[in-house]
LOVEXZA-531111 format. One record per residue (C-alpha): residue number from 1; residue in three letters; z, x, y. Coordinates in pm, whole numbers. Example, Ala and Ser with C-alpha at 12.3 -4.5 7.8 and 13.67 -1.06 7.14 Angstrom:
# residues 2
   nr  rest      zz      xx      yy
    1   ALA     780    1230    -450
    2   SER     714    1367    -106
# end
This chain:
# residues 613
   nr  rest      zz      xx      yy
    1   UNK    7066    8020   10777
    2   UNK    7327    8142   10997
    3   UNK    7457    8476   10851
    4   UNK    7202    8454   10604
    5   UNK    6955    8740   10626
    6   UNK    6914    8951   10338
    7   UNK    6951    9228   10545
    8   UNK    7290    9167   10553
    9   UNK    7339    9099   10947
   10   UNK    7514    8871   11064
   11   UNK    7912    8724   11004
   12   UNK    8129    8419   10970
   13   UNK    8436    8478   11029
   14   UNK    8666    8162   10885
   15   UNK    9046    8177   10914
   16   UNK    9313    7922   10827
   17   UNK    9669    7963   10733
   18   UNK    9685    7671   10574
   19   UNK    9666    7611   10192
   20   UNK    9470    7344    9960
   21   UNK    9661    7067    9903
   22   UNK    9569    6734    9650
   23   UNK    9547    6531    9954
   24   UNK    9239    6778   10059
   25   UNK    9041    6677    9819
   26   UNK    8880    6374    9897
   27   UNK    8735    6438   10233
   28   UNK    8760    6820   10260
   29   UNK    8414    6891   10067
   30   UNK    8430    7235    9967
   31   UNK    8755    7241    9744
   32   UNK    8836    7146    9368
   33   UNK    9144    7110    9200
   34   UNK    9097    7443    9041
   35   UNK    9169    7514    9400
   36   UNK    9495    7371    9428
   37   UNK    9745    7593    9648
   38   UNK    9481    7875    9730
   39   UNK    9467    7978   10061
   40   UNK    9192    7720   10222
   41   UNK    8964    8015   10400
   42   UNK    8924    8166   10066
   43   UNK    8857    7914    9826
   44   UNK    8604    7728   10096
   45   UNK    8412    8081   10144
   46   UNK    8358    8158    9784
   47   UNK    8214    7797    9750
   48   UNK    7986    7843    9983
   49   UNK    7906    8200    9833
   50   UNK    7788    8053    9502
   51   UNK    7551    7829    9719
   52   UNK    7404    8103    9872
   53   UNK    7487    8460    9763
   54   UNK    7365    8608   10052
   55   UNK    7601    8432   10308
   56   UNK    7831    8691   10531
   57   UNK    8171    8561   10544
   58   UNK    8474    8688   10632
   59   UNK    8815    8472   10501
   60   UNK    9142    8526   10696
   61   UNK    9478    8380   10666
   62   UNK    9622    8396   11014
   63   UNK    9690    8115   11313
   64   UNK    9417    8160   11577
   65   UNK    9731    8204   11853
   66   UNK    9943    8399   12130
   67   UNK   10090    8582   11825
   68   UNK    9808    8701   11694
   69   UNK    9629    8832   11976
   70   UNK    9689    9180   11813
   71   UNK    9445    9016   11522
   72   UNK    9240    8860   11727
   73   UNK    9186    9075   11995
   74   UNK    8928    9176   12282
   75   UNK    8700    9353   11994
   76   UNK    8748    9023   11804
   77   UNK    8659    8758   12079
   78   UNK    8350    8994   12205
   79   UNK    8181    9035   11866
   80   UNK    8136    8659   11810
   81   UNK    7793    8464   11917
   82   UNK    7972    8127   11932
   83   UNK    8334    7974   11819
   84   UNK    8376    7655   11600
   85   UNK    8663    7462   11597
   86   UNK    8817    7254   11328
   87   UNK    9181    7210   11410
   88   UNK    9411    6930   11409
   89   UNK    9654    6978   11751
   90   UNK    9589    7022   12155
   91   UNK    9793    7318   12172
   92   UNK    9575    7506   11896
   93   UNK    9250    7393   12086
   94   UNK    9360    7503   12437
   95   UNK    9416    7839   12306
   96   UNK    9144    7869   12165
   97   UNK    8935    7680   12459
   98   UNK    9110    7936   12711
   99   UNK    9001    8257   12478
  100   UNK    8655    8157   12512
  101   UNK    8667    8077   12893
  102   UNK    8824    8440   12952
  103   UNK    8552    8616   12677
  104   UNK    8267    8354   12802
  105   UNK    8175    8224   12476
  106   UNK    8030    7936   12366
  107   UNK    8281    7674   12131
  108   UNK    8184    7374   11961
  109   UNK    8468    7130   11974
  110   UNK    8505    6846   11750
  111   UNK    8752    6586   11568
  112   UNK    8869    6283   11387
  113   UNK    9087    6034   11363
  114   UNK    9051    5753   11085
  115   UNK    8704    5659   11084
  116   UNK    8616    5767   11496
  117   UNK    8532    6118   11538
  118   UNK    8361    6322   11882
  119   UNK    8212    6602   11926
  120   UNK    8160    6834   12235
  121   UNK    7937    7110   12355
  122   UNK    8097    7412   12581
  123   UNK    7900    7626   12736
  124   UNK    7970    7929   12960
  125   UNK    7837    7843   13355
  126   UNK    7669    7522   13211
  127   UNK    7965    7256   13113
  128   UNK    8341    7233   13168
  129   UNK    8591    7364   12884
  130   UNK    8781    7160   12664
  131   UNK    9128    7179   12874
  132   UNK    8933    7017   13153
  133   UNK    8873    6664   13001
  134   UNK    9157    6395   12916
  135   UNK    9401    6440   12640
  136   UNK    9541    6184   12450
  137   UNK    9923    6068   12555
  138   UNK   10168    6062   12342
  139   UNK   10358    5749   12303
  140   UNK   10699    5896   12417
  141   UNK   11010    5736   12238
  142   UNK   11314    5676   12521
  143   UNK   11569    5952   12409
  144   UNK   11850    5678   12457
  145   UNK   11662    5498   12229
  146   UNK   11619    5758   11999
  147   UNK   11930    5910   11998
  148   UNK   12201    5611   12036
  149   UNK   12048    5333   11974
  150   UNK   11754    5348   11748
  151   UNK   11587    4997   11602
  152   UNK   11278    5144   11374
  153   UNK   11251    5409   11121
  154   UNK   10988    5579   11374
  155   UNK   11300    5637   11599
  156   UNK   11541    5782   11315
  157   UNK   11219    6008   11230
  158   UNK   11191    6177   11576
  159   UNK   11569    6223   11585
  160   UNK   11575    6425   11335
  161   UNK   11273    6657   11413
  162   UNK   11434    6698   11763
  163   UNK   11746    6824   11554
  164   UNK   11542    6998   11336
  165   UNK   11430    7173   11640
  166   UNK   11782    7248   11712
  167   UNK   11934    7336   11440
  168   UNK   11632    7589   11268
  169   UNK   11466    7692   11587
  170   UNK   11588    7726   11869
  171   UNK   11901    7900   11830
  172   UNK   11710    8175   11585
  173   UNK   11413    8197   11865
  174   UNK   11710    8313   12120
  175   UNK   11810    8580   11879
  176   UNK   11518    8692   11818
  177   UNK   11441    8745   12195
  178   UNK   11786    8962   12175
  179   UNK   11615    9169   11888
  180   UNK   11355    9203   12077
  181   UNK   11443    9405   12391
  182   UNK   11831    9450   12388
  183   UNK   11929    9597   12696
  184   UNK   11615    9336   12884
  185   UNK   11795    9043   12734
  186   UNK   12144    9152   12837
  187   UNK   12025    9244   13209
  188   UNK   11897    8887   13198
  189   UNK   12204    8717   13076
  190   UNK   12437    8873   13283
  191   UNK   12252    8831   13617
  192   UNK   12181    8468   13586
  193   UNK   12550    8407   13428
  194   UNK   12372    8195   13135
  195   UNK   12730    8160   12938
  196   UNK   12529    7869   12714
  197   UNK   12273    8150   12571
  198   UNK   12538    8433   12516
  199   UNK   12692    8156   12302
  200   UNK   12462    8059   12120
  201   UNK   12299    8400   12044
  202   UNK   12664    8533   11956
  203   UNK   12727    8300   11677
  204   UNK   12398    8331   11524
  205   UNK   12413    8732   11514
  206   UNK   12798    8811   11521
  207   UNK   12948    8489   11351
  208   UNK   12661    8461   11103
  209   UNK   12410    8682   11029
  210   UNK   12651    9021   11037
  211   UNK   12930    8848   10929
  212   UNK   13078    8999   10562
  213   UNK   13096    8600   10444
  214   UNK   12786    8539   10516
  215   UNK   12604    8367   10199
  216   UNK   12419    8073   10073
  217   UNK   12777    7915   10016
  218   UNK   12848    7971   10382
  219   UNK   12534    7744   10435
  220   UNK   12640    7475   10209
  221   UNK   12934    7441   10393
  222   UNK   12771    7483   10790
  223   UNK   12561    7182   10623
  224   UNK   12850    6991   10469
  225   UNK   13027    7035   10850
  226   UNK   12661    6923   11046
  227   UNK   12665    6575   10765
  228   UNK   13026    6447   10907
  229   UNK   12910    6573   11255
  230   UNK   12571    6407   11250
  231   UNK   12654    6111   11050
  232   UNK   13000    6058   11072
  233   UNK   13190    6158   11375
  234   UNK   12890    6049   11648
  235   UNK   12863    5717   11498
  236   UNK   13277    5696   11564
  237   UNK   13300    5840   11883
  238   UNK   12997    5565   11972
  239   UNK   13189    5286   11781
  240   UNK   13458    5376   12026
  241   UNK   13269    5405   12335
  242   UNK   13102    5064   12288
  243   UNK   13347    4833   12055
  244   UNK   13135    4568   11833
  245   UNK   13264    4294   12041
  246   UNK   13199    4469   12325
  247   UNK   13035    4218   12651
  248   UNK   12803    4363   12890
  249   UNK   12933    4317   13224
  250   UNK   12587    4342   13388
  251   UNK   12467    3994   13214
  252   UNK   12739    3878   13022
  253   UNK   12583    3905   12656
  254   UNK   12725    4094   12373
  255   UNK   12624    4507   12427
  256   UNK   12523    4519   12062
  257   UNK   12246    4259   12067
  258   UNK   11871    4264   12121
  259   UNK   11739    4608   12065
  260   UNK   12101    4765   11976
  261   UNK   12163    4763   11653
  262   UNK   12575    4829   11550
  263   UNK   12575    5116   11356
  264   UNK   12806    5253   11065
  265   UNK   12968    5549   10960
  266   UNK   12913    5770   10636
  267   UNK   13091    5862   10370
  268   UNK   12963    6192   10153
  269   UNK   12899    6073    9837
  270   UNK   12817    6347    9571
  271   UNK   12581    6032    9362
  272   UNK   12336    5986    9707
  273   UNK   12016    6145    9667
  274   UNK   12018    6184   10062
  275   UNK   12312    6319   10076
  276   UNK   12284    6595    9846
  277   UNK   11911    6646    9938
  278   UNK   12052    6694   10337
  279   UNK   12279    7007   10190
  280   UNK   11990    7154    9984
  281   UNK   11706    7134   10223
  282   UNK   11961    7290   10511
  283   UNK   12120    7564   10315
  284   UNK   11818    7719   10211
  285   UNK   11664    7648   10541
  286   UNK   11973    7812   10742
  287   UNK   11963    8093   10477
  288   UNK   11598    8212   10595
  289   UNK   11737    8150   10974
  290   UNK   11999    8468   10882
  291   UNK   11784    8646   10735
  292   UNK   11942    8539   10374
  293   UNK   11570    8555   10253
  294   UNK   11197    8537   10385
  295   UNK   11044    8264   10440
  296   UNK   10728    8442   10315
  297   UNK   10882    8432    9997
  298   UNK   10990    8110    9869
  299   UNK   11223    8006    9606
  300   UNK   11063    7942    9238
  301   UNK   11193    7544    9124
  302   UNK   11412    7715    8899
  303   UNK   11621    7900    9121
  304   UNK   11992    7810    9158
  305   UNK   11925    7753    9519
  306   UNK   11717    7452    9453
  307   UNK   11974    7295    9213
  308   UNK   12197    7018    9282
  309   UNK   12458    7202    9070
  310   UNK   12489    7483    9277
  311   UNK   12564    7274    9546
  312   UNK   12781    7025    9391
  313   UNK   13012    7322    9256
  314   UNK   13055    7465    9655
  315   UNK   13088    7076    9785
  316   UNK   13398    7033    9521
  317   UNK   13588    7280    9725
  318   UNK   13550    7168   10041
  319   UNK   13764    6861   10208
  320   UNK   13590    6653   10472
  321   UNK   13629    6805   10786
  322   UNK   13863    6649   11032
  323   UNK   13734    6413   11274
  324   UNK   13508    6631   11571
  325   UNK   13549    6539   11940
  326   UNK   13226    6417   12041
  327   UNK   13088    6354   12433
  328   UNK   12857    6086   12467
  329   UNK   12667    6093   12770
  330   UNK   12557    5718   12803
  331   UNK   12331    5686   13081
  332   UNK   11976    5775   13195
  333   UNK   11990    6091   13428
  334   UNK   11891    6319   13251
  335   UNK   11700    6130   12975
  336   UNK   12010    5920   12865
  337   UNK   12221    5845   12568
  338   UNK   12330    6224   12461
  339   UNK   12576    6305   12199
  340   UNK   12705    6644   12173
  341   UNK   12991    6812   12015
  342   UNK   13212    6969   12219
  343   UNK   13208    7306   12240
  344   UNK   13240    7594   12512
  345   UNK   13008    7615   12827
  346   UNK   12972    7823   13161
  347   UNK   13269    7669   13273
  348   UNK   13484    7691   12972
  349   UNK   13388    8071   12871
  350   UNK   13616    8254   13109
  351   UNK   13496    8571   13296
  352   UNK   13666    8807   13096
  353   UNK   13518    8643   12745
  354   UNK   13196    8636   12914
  355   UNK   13213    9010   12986
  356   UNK   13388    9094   12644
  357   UNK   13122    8922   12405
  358   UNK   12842    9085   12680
  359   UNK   12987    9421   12603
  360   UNK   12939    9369   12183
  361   UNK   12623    9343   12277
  362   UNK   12588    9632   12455
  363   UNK   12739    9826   12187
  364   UNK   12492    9669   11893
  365   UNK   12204    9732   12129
  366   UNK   12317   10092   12169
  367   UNK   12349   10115   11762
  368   UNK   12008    9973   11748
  369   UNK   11854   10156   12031
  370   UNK   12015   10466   11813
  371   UNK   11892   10334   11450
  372   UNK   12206   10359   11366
  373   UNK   12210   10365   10935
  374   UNK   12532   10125   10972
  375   UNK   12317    9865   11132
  376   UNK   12315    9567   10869
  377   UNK   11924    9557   10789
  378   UNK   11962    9131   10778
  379   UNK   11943    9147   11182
  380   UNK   11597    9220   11140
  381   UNK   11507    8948   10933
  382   UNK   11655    8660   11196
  383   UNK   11376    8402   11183
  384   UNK   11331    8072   11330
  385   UNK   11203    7778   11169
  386   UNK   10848    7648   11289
  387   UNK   10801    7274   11137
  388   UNK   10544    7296   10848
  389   UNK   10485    6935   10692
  390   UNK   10274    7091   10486
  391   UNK   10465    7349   10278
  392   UNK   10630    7169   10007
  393   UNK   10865    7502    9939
  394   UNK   11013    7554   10249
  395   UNK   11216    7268   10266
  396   UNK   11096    7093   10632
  397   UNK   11007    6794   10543
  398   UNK   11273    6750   10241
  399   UNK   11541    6795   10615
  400   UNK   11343    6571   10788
  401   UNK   11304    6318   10507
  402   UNK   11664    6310   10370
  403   UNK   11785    6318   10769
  404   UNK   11537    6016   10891
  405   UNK   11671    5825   10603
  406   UNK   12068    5893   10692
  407   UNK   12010    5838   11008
  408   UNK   11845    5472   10895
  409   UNK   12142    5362   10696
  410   UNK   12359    5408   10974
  411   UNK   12173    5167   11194
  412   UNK   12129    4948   10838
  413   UNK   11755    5030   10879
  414   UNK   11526    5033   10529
  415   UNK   11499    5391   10417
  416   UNK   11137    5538   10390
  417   UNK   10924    5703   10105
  418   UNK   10901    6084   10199
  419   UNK   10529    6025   10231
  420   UNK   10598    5824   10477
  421   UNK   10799    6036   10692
  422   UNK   10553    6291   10666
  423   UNK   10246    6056   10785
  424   UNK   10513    5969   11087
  425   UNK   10645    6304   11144
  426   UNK   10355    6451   11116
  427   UNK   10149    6206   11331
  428   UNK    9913    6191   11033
  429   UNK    9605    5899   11035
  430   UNK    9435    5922   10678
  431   UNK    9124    6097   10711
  432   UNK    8793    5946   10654
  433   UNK    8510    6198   10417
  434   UNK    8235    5984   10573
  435   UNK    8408    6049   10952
  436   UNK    8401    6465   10849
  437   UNK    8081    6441   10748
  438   UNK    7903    6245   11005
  439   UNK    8105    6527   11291
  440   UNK    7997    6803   11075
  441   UNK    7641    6722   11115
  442   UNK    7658    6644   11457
  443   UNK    7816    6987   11555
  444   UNK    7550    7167   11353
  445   UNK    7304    6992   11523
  446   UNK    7440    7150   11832
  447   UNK    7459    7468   11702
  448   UNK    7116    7480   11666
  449   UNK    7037    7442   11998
  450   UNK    7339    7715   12100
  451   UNK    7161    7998   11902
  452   UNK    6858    7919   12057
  453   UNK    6895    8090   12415
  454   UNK    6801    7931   12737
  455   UNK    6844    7597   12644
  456   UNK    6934    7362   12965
  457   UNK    7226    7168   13002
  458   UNK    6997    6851   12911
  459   UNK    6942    6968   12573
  460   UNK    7304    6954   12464
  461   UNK    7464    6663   12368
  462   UNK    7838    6561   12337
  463   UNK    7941    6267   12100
  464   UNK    8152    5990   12060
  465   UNK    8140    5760   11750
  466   UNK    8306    5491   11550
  467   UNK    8194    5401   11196
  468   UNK    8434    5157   11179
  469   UNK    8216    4901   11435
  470   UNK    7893    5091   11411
  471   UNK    7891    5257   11744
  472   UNK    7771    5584   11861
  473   UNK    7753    5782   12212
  474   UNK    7562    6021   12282
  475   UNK    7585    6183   12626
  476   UNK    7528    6505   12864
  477   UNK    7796    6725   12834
  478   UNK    7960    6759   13194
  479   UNK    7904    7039   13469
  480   UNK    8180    7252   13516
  481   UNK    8449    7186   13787
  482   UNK    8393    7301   14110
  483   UNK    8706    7438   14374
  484   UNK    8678    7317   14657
  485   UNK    8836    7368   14981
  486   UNK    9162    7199   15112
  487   UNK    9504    7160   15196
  488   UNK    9765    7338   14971
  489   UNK   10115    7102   15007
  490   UNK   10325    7458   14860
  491   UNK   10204    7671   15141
  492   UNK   10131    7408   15387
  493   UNK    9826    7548   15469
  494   UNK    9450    7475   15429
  495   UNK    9278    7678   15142
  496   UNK    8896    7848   15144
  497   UNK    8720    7904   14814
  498   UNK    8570    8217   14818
  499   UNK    8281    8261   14740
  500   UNK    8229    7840   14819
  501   UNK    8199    7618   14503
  502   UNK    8303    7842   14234
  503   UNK    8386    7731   13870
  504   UNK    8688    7862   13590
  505   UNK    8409    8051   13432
  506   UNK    8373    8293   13736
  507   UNK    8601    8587   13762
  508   UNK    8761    8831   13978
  509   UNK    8703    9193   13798
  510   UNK    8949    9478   13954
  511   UNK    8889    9806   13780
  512   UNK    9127   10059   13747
  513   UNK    9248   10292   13458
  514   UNK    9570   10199   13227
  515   UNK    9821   10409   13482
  516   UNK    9722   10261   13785
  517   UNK   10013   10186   13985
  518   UNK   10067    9836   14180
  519   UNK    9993    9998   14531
  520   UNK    9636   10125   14423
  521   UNK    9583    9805   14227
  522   UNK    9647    9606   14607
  523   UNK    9409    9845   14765
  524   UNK    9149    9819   14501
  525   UNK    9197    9383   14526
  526   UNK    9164    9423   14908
  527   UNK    8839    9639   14853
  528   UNK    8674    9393   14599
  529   UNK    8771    9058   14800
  530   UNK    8834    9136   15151
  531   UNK    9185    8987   15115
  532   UNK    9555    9090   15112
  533   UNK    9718    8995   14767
  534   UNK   10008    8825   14885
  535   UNK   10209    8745   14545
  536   UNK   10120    8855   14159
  537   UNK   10226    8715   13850
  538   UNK   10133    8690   13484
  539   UNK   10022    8333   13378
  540   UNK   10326    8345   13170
  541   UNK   10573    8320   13415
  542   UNK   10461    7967   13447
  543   UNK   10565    7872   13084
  544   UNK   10906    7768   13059
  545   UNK   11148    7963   12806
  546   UNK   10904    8260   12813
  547   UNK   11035    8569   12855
  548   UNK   10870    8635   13212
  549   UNK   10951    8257   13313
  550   UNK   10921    8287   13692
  551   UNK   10954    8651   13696
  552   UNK   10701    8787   13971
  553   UNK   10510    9124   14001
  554   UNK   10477    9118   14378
  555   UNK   10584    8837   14688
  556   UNK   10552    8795   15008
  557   UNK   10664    8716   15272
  558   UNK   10982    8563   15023
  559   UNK   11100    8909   14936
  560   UNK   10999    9305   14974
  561   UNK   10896    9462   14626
  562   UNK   11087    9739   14585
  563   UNK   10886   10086   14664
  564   UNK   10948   10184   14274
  565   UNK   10765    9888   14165
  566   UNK   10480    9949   14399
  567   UNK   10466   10341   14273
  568   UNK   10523   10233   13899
  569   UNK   10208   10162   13650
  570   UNK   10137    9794   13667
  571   UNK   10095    9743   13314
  572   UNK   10394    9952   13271
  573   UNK   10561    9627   13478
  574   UNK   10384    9373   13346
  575   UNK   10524    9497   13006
  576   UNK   10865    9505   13130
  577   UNK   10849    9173   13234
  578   UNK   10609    8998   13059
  579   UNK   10602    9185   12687
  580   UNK   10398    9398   12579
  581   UNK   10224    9083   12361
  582   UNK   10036    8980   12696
  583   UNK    9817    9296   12732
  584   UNK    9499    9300   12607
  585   UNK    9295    9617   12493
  586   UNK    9110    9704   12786
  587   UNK    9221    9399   13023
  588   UNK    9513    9104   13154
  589   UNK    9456    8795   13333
  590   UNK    9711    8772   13644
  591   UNK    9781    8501   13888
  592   UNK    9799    8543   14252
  593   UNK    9771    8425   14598
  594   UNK    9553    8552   14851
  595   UNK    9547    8569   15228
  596   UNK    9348    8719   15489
  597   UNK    9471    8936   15787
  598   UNK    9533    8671   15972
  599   UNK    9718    8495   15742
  600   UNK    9447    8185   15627
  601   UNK    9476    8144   15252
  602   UNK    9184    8168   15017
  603   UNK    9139    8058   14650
  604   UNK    8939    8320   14414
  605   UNK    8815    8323   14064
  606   UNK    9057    8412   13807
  607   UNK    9183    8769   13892
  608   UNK    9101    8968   13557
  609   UNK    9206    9332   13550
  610   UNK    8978    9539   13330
  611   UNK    9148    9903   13240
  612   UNK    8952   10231   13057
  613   UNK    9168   10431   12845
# end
């Protein structure tokens, strides 16, 4: 068997961060109840160690990602045979699908949902990669629908993951980027005047996290304030925007008919479950956002942070809130039907508070830059919440559920289980043990036929079954895309492949060692391809809310790069701009255009530079 030989050669390397859960055990084969909450890679390899003792495997814990690149790194990718893939999201197999692409390794794709599953074959130079076939759509909600005028408890389920998004994530994620490179962060902010950011990051770090009052009560009351917010004051300031008896001039009819439902306004009440559950779930939640605790170390039931009482004591000193201005943005422009609180922007943050809060930042970075022993310690432990349905101690889905079901009584929608809201928020379709195991064997059939070297693309075989009406596909797994020549509507120009008919597995190799500066790196790409590198970038700068989001290495003819950039290191730029996160070991993808003397553009292979130490 694979990894089998009693020589000991061979490896499986299995990683999941997930953990076994009750619902795992019906169609996940490989885990018992004795199993319940162990880490998933572990408990499945030690099952399949008492089948057979002499199987090599290696468990890990950690995401397969962009984070963990310094896990699962060049030595990683370039020791494995083939990949497998068993994950449950796009994103997750795109990553992956682009690691093997770069490292030329075969993957063996595969999924399920309900009782259909596929499976497909990838093979380096014979088939095209997983990001080149279709992708299932999702079934986009309207956001005016979802966020003023929701009809079904789907709707009141995406609102609030949207706010979770808000609220937990991406506030902390801006911080974070702070933490990360002060004095990069503050050159960025202050040269593209983003007053909306410095706001946002200053509360988080100044107003909350190094703040003396800072505590779990301070939560419990930020969550009693975000209740009459969120479930009391938008619902007015809607009421009073569109009355109940309110005509539509356009045809006449009442506004509130059809698909608008009239909502209501809420009350805290210290006897609803929801309402209590809300200010639980969202203190602790906020608490690991200010570094309060870690979320790698959650909260035993017993602890007073769990318990109702706890917050019931801090809710009896607090009076509702007064009523908060709200601006609803009723149309469709810019995806329609926004409410917002008010609060200051770049045109209500004057120049000099702009400059003034820009300047505590300068000093913290210089007390940082320092390590300064006054520093509060809690800065450090800023974290941003990443939605995890399946964590029952972190507190996601108990927001999400207690939220979704607010949200439905003010539209006099029926409230839902939270096992519900998890199989909606989580996009979950029950799985199917005879689906797994009919994909399972059809993927190790294929991996057969991968270990087994110069097999032709007719020997593989993708799949595509349903058990549900009997049917199965079988078919050859498709050739990988070709470029081709043509016209380039950016440029304006036509475009040349060179060399003709290449495919994403090909590559453009420029050697060089780790100092070599952007000028000698030109030269060398003008001596490998016969062409002038007209502009360089990182793929990253292509990725909105990165940090090198449309930052460029090198452009022309739309600017001159400065003669210290061209005499600096590259990768000593590309870490300035990019992070140092993008780098490999001994290479980085980059982007580029390419032109010849004359000016004619061409279209290479991806441009991979490979550096010795």
């Amino acid at each position: 068997g694979v990894a089998c030989d009693s020589e000991g050669k061979g490896l499986v390397t299995v990683t999941d961060n997930d953990h076994v859960e009750i619902s795992n055990l019906s169609r996940q084969f490989l885990f018992k109840e004795e199993n319940y909450r162990e880490p998933k890679s572990v408990a499945a390899s030690l099952a399949v160690k008492k089948m057979n003792p002499d199987f090599m495997v290696k468990p890990m814990e950690n995401l397969v990602s962009k984070e963990t690149e310094n896990v699962f790194n060049e030595t990683f990718w370039q020791s494995q045979d083939f990949i497998t893939n068993a994950l449950d999201n796009v994103k997750a197999r795109e990553y992956v699908d682009s690691q093997c692409v770069l490292y030329e390794k075969p993957l063996l794709e595969s999924g399920t949902l309900g009782t259909k599953c596929n499976s497909q074959v990838i093979i380096p130079h014979q088939t095209s990669s997983y990001s080149d076939g279709p992708k299932e759509s999702d079934d986009k909600i309207p956001q005016c629908t979802v966020r003023l005028y929701p009809s079904l408890i789907e709707h009141c389920i995406e609102w609030a993951k949207q706010n979770f998004d808000d609220l937990f994530k991406s506030s902390a994620t801006k911080a974070s980027k702070y933490l990360e490179d002060p004095l990069l962060w503050i050159k960025d902010v202050r040269s593209s005047n983003n007053a909306d950011t410095l706001i946002t990051v200053h509360k988080i770090i100044f107003q909350k996290t190094l703040s003396p009052e800072i505590s779990f009560e301070s939560c419990v009351k930020e969550a009693y304030n975000y209740f009459h917010i969120a479930f009391r004051d938008t619902i007015e300031a809607l009421i009073r925007l569109h009355p109940q008896d309110e005509i539509d001039e356009e045809d006449g009819k009442l506004f509130w008919s059809g698909g608008r439902i009239f909502p209501r306004s809420a009350t805290f009440d210290t006897g609803n479950n929801h309402h209590v559950d809300l200010l639980i779930s969202m203190a602790n939640i906020l608490a690991v956002n200010y570094g309060l605790r870690e979320s790698s170390n959650p909260i035993p039931p017993e602890h007073k942070w769990r318990q109702k009482k706890t917050v019931l004591d801090i809710v009896a000193k607090l009076k509702p809130p007064p009523l908060t201005k709200v601006e609803v943005k009723d149309d469709d422009e810019t995806g329609g039907g926004e409410i917002e609180t008010q609060k200051k922007s770049v045109n209500s943050l004057s120049q000099q508070d702009f400059e003034r809060m820009l300047q505590e930042f300068e000093d913290l970075a210089g007390r940082i830059i320092r390590e300064d022993k006054d520093v509060d310690p809690n800065i450090f432990k800023i974290e941003a919440a990443e939605f995890e349905k399946d964590d029952d101690t972190n507190f996601h889905m108990d927001f999400i559920t207690a939220a979704s079901n607010l949200r439905s009584w003010n539209y006099h929608l029926e409230e839902a289980s939270r096992l519900k809201v998890k199989g909606i928020a989580g996009r979950i379709i029950p799985a199917i043990a005879s689906t797994t195991a009919a994909v399972t064997g059809l993927v190790s059939i294929e991996l057969l036929k991968v270990i087994q070297p110069g097999k032709k693309l007719e020997a593989f075989k993708d799949s595509s079954s349903s058990l549900a009406v009997n049917l199965y596909l079988f078919m050859q797994p498709a050739e990988p895309i070709k470029a081709q020549d043509g016209f380039d509507y950016i440029s304006l120009q036509d475009i040349t492949c060179r060399p003709p008919g290449f495919t994403k597995w090909d590559k453009t190799i420029i050697k060089g060692s780790r100092g070599m500066l952007l000028s000698e790196f030109l030269e060398a790409f003008k001596a490998e391809t016969g062409l002038n590198c007209k502009a360089l970038n990182h793929p990253s700068s292509n990725v909105k809310d990165s940090k090198g989001s449309s930052k460029a290495i090198q452009q022309e003819p739309f600017g001159t790069t400065p003669q210290q950039v061209m005499q600096a290191p590259l990768l000593d730029t590309i870490k300035e701009l990019y992070g140092e996160e993008v780098l490999g070991e001994t290479c980085v993808s980059l982007d580029f255009d390419a032109a010849d003397d004359d000016g004619n553009g061409f279209r290479l292979p991806q441009v991979v530079f490979k550096y010795v130490k």
